[in-house]
C-alpha positions in Angstrom: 37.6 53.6 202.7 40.5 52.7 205.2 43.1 55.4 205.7 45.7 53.1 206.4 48.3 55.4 207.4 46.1 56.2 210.0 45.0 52.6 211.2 48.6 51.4 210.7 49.9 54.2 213.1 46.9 53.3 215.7 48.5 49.2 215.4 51.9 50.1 216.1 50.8 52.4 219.0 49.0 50.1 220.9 52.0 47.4 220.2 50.3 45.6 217.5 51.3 43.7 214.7 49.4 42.4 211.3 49.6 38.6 213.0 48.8 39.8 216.4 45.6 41.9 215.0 44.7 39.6 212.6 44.8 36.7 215.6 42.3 38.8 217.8 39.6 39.1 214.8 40.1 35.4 213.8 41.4 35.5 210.2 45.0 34.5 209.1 47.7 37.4 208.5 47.4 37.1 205.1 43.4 38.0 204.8 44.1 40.7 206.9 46.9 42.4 204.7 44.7 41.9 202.1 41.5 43.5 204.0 44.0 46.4 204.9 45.0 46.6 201.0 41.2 46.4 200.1 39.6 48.2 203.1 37.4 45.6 203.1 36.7 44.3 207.0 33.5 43.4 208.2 31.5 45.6 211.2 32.5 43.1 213.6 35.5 43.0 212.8 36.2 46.9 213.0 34.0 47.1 216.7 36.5 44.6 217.9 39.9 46.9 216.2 38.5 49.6 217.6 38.0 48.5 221.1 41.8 46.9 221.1 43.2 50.3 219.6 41.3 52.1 221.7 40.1 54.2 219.2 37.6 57.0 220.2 36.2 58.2 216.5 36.8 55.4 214.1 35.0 57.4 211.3 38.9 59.0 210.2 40.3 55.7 210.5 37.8 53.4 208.9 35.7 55.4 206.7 38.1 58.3 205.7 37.0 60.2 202.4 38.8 59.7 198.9 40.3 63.5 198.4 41.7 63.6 194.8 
């Protein structure tokens, strides 16, 4: 599950918008505010966010736990 908080703190860091991000995996703005909705992105897709975001532990970002 995408903490997305977290990921959408990590775009605007590294000067990043939806379009911009969603330009550098190859899918229009609109799948990819629908991936971030869903949590739904590919492994390719996150090895190439995470390399941009320069993210050193995706695991809280991409595959955070449900806590109810």
């Amino acid at each position: 599950m995408l903490n997305r908080a977290l990921f959408k703190a990590e775009l605007v860091k590294n000067g990043y918008t939806f379009k911009s991000m969603a330009n550098e995996i190859g899918i229009s703005e609109r799948t990819f505010s629908t991936r971030v909705k869903t949590g739904d992105f590919g492994s390719s897709e996150i090895d190439i966010m995470v390399d941009r975001l320069h993210i050193k532990d995706p695991r809280p970002v991409f595959f955070a736990q449900l806590v109810t």
